[in-house]
Backbone as XML, in Angstrom:
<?xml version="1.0"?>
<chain id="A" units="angstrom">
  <residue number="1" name="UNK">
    <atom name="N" x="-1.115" y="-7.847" z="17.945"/>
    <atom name="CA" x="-1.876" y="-8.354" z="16.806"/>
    <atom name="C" x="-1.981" y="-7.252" z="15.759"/>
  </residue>
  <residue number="2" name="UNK">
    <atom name="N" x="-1.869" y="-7.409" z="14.256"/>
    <atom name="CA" x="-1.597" y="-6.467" z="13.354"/>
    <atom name="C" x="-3.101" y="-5.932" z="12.762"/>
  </residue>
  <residue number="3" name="UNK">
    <atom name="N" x="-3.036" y="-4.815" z="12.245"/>
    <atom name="CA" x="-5.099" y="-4.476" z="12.120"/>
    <atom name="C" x="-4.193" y="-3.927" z="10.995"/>
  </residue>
  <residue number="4" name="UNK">
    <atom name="N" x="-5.206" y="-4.399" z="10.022"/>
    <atom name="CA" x="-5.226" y="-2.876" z="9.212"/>
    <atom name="C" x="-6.444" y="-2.199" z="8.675"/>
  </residue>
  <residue number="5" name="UNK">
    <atom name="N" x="-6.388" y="-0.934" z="8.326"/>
    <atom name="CA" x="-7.296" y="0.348" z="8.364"/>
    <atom name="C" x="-7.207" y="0.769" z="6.833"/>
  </residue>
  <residue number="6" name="UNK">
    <atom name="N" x="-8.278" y="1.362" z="6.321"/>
    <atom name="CA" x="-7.915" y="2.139" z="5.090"/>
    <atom name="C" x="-8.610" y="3.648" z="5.094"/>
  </residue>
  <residue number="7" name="UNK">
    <atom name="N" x="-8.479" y="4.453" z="4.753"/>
    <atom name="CA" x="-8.404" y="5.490" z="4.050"/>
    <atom name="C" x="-8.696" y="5.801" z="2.882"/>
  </residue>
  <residue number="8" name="UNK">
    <atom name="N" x="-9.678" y="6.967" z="2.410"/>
    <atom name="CA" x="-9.407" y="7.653" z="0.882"/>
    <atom name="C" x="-10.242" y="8.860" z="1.071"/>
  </residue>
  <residue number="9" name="UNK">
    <atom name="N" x="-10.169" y="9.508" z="0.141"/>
    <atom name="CA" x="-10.946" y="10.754" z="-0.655"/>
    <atom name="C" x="-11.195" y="10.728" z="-2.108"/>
  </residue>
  <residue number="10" name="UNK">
    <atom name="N" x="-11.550" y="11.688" z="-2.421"/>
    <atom name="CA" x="-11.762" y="12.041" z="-3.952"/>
    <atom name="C" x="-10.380" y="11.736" z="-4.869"/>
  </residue>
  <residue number="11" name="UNK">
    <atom name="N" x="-9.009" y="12.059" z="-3.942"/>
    <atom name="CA" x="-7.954" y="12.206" z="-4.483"/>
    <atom name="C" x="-6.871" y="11.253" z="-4.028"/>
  </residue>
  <residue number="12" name="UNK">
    <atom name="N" x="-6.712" y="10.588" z="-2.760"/>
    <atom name="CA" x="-6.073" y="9.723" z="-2.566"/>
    <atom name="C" x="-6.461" y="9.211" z="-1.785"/>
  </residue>
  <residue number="13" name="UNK">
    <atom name="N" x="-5.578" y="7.905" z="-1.373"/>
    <atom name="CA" x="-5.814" y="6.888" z="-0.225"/>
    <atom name="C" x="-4.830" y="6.037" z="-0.094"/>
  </residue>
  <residue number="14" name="UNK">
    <atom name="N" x="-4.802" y="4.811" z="1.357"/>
    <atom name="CA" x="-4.043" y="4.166" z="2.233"/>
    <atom name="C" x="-4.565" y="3.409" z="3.161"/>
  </residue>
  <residue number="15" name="UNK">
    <atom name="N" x="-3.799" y="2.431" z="3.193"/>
    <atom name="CA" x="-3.755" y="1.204" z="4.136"/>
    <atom name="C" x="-2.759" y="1.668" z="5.101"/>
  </residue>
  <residue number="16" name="UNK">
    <atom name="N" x="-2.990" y="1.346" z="6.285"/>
    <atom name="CA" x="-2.371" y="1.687" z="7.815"/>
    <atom name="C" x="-2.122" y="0.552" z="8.358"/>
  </residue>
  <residue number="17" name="UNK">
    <atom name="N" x="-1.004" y="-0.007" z="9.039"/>
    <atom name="CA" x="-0.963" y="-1.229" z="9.601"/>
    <atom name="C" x="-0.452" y="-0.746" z="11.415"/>
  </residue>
  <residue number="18" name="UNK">
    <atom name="N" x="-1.279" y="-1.712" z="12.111"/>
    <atom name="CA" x="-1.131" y="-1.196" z="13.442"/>
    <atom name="C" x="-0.904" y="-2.271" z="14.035"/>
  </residue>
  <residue number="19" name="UNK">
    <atom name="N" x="-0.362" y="-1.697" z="15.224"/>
    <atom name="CA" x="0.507" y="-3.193" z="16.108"/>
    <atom name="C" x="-0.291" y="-2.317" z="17.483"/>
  </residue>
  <residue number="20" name="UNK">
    <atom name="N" x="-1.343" y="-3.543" z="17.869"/>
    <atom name="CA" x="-1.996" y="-2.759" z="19.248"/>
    <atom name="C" x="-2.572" y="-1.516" z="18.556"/>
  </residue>
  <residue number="21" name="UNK">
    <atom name="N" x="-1.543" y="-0.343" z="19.186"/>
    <atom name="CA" x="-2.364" y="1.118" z="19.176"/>
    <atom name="C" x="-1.446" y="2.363" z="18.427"/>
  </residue>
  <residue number="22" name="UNK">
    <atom name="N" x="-0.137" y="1.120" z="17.720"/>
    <atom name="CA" x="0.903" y="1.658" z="17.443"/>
    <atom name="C" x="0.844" y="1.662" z="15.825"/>
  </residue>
  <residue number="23" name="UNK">
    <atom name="N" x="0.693" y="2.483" z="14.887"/>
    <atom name="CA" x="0.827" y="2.566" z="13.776"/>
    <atom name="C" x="2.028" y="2.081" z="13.320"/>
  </residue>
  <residue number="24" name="UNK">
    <atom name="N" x="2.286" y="1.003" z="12.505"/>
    <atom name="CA" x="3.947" y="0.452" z="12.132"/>
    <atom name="C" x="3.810" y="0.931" z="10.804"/>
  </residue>
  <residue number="25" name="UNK">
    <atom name="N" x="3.126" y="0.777" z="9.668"/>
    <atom name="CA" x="3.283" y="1.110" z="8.752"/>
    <atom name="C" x="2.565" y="2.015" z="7.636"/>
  </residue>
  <residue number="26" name="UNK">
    <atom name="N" x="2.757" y="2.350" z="6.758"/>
    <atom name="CA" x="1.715" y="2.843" z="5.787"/>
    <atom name="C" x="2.082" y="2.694" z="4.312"/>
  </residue>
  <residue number="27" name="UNK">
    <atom name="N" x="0.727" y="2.586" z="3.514"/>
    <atom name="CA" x="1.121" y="2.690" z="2.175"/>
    <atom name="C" x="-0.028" y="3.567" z="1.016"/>
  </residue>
  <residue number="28" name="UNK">
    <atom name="N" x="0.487" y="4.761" z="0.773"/>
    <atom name="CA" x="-0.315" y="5.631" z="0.287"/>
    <atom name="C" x="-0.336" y="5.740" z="-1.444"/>
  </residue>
  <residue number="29" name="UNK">
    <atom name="N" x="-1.823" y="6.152" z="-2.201"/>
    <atom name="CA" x="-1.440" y="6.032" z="-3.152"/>
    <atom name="C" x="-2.499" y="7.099" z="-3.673"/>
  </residue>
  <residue number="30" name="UNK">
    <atom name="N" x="-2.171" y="7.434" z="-5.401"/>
    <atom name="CA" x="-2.818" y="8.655" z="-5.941"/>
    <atom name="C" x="-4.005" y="8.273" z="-6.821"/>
  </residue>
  <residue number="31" name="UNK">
    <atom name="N" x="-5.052" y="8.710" z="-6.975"/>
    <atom name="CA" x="-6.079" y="8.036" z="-7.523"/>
    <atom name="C" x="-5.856" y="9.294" z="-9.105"/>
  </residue>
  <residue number="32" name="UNK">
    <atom name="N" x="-5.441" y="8.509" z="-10.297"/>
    <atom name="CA" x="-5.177" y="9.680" z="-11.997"/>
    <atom name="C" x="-6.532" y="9.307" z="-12.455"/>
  </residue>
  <residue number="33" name="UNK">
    <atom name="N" x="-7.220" y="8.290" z="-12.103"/>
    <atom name="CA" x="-8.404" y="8.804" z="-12.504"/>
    <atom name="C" x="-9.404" y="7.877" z="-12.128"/>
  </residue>
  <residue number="34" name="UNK">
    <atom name="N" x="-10.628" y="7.579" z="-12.625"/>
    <atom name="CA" x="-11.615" y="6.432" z="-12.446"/>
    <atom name="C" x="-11.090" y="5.238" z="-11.852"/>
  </residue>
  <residue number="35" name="UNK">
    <atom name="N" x="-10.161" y="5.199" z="-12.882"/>
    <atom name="CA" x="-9.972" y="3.385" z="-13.275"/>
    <atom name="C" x="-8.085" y="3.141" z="-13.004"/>
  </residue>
  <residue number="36" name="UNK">
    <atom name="N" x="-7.542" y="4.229" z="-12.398"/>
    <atom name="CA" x="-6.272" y="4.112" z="-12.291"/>
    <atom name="C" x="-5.458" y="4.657" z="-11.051"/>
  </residue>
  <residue number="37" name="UNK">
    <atom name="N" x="-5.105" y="4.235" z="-10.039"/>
    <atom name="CA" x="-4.328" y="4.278" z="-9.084"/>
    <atom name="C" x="-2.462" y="4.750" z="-9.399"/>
  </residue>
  <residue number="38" name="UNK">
    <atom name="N" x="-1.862" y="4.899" z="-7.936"/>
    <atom name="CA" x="-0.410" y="4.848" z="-8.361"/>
    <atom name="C" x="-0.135" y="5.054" z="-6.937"/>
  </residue>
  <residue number="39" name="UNK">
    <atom name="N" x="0.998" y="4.256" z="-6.476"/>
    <atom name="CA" x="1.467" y="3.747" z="-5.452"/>
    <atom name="C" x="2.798" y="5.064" z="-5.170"/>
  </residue>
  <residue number="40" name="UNK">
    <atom name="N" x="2.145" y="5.741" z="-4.217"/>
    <atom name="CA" x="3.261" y="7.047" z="-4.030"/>
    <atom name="C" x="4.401" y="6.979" z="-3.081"/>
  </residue>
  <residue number="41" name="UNK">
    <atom name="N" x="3.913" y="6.030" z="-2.036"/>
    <atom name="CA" x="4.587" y="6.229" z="-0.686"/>
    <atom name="C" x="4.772" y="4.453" z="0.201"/>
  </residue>
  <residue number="42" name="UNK">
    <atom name="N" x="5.257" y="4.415" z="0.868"/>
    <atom name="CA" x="5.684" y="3.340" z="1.394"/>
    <atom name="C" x="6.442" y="3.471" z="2.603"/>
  </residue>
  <residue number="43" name="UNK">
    <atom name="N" x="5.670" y="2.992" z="3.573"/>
    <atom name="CA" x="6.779" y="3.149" z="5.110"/>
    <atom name="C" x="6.724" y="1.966" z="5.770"/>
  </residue>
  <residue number="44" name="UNK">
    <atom name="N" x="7.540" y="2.159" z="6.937"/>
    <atom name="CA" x="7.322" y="0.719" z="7.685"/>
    <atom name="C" x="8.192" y="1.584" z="8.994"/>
  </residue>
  <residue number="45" name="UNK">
    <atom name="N" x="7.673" y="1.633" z="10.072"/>
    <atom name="CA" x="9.313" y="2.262" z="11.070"/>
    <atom name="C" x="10.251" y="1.023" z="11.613"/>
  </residue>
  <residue number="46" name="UNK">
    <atom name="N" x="11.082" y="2.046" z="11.626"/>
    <atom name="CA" x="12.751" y="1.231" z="10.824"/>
    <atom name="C" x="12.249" y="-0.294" z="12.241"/>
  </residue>
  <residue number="47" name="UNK">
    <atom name="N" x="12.298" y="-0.181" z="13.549"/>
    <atom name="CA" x="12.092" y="-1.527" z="14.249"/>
    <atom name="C" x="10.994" y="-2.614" z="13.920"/>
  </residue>
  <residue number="48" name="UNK">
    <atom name="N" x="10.321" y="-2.095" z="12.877"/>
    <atom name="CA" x="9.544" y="-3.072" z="12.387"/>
    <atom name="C" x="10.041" y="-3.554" z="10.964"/>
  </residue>
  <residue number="49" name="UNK">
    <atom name="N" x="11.110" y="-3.253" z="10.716"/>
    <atom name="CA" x="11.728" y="-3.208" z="8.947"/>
    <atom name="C" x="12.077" y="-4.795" z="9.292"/>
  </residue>
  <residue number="50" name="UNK">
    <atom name="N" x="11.952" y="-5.239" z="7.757"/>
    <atom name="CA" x="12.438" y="-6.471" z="7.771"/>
    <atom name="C" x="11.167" y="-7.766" z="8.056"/>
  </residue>
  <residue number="51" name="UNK">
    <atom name="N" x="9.885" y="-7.449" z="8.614"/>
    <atom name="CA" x="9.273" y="-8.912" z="8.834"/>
    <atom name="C" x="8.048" y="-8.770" z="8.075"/>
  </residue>
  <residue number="52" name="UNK">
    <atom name="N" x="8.308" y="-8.585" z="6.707"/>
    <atom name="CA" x="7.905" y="-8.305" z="5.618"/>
    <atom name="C" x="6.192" y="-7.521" z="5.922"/>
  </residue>
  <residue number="53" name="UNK">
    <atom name="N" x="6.260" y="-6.767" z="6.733"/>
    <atom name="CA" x="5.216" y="-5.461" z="6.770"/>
    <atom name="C" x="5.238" y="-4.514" z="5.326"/>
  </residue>
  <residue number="54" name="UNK">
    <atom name="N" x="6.115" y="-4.366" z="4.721"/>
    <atom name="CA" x="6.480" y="-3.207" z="3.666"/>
    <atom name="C" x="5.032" y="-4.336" z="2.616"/>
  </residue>
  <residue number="55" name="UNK">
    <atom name="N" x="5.857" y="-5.314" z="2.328"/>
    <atom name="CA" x="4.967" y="-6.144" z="1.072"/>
    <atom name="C" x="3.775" y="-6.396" z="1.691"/>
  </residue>
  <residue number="56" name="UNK">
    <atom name="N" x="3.241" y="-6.617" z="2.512"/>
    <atom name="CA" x="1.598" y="-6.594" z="2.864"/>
    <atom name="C" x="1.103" y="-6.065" z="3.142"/>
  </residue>
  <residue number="57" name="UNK">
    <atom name="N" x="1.500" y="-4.740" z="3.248"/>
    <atom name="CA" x="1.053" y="-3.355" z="2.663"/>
    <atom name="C" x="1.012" y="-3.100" z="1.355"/>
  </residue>
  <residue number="58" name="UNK">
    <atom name="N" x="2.005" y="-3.307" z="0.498"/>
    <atom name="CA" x="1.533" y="-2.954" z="-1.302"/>
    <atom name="C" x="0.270" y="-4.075" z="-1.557"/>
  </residue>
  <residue number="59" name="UNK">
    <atom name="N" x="0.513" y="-5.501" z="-0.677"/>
    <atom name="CA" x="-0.097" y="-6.223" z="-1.147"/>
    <atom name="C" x="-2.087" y="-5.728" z="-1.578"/>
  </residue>
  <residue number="60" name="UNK">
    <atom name="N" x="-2.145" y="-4.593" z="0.229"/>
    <atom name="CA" x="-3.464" y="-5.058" z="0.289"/>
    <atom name="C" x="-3.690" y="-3.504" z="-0.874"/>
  </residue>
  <residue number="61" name="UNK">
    <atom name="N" x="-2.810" y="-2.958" z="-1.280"/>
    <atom name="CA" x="-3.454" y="-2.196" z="-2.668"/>
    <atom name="C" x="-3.503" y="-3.336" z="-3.858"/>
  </residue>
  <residue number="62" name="UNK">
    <atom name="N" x="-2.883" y="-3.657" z="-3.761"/>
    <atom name="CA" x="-2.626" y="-4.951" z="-5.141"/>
    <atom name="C" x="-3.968" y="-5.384" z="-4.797"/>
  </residue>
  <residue number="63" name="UNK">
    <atom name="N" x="-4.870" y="-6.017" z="-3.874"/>
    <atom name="CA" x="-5.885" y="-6.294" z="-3.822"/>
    <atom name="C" x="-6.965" y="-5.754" z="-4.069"/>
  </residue>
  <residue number="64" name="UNK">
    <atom name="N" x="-6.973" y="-4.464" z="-3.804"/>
    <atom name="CA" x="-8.416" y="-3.176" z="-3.198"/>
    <atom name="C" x="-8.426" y="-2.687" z="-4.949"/>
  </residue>
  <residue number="65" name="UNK">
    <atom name="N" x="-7.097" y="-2.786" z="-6.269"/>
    <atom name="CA" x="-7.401" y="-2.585" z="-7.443"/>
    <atom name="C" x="-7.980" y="-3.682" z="-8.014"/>
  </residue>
  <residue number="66" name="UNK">
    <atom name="N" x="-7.574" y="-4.689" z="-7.854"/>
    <atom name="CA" x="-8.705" y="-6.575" z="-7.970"/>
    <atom name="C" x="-9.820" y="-6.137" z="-7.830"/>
  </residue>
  <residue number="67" name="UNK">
    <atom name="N" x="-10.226" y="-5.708" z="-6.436"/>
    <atom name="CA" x="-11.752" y="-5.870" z="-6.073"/>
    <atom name="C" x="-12.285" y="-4.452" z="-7.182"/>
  </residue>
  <residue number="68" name="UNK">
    <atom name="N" x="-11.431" y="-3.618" z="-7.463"/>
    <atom name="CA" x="-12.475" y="-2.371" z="-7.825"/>
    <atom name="C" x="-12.118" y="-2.546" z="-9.488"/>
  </residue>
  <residue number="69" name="UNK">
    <atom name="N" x="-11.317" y="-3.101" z="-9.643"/>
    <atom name="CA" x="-10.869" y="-3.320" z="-11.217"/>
    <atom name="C" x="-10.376" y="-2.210" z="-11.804"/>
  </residue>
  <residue number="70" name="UNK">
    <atom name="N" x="-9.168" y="-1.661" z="-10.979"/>
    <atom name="CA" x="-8.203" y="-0.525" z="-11.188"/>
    <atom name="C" x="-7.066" y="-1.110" z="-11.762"/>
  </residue>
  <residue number="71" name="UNK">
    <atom name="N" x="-6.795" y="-0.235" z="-12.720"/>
    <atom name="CA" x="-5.266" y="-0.165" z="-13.084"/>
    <atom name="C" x="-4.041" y="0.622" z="-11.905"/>
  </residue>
  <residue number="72" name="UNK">
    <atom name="N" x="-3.055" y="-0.609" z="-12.052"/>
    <atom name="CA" x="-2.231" y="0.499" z="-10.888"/>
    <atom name="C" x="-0.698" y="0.271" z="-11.516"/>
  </residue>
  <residue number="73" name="UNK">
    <atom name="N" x="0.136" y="1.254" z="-10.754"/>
    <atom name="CA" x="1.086" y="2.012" z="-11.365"/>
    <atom name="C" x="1.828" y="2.312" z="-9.583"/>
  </residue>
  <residue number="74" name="UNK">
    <atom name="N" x="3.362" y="2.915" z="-9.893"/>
    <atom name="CA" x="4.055" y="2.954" z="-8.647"/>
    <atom name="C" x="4.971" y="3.618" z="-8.782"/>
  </residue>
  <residue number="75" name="UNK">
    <atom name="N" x="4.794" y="5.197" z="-8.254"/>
    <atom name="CA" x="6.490" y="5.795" z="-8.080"/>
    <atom name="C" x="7.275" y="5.658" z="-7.237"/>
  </residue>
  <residue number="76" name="UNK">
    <atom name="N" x="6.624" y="4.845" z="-6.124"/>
    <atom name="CA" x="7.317" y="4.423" z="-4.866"/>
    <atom name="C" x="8.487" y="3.305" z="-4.979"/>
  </residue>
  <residue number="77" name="UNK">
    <atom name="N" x="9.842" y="3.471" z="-5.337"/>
    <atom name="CA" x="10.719" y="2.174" z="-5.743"/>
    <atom name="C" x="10.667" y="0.854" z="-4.945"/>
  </residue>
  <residue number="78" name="UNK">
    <atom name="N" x="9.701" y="0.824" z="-3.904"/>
    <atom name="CA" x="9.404" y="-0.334" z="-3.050"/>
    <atom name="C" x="8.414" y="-0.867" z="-3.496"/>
  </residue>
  <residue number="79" name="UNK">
    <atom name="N" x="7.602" y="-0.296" z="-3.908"/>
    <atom name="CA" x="6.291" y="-0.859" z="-4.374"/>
    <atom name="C" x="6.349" y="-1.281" z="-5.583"/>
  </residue>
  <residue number="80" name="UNK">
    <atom name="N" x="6.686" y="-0.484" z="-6.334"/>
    <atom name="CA" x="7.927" y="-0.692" z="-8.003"/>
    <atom name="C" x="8.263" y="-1.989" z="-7.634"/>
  </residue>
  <residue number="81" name="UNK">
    <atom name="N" x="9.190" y="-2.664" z="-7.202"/>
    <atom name="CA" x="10.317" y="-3.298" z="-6.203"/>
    <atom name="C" x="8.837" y="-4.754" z="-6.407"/>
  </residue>
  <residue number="82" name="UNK">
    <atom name="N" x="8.124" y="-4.429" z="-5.387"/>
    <atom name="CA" x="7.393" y="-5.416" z="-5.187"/>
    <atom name="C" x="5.976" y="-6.171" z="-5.947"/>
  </residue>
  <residue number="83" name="UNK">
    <atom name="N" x="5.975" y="-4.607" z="-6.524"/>
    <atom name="CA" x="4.775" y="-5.574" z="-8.002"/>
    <atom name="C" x="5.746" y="-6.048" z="-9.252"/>
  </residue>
  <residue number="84" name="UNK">
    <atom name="N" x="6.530" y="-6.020" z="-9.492"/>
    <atom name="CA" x="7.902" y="-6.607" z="-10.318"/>
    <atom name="C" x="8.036" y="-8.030" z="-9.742"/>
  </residue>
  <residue number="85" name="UNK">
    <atom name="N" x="8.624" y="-7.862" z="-8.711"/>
    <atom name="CA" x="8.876" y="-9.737" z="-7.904"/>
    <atom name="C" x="7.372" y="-10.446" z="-7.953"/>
  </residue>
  <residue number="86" name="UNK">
    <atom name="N" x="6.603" y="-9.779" z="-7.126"/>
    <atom name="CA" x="5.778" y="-11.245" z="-7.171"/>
    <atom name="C" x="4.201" y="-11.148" z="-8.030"/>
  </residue>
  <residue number="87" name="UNK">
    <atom name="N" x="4.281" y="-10.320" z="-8.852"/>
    <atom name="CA" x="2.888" y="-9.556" z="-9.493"/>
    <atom name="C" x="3.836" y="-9.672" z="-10.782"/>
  </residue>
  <residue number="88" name="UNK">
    <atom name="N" x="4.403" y="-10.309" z="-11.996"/>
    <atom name="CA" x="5.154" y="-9.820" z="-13.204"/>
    <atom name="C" x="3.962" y="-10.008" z="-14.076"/>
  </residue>
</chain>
C-alpha cells in the first residue's frame, strides 16, 4: 500500500512515496521565497518506473502550492515535463 510523507525546512522540502517500508520515490523542491517554490529533483527507482509514481509525486506539490497559494516553477525536466501536459 503506497503512503506518502512530507518534509521541509526554512529552505526546502519533499514528498516521499513508500511501498510498505520501502521508499519508491521522491520529489524535492526549493522554497525562492514566501510565495514561490521550484521543483528541483524527481525520482522513482527504476522497478517502480513506469506506474505513473513520478506524476503523483509532482502532483502532490502541484497541490501543497494550491493549498498554500505558492507560485511554482521546475528545473527538474520531469516535473517541467509534467506541469506542461496536464497543468497548461
Amino acid at each position: 500500500m503506497e503512503q506518502f510523507t512530507f518534509e521541509e525546512d526554512d529552505l526546502f522540502g519533499g514528498f516521499y512515496l513508500f511501498d510498505e517500508e520501502t521508499k519508491i520515490g521522491e520529489v524535492t523542491f526549493r522554497k525562492h521565497s514566501q510565495n514561490a517554490i521550484s521543483i528541483n529533483h524527481t525520482y522513482v527507482l527504476k522497478e517502480f518506473e513506469g506506474r505513473g509514481y513520478g506524476k503523483k509525486l509532482v502532483d502532490k506539490v502541484i497541490e501543497y502550492t494550491k493549498e498554500n497559494d505558492l507560485k511554482l516553477s521546475a528545473s527538474c525536466w520531469f516535473a517541467e515535463k509534467v506541469i506542461q501536459s496536464y497543468y497548461p
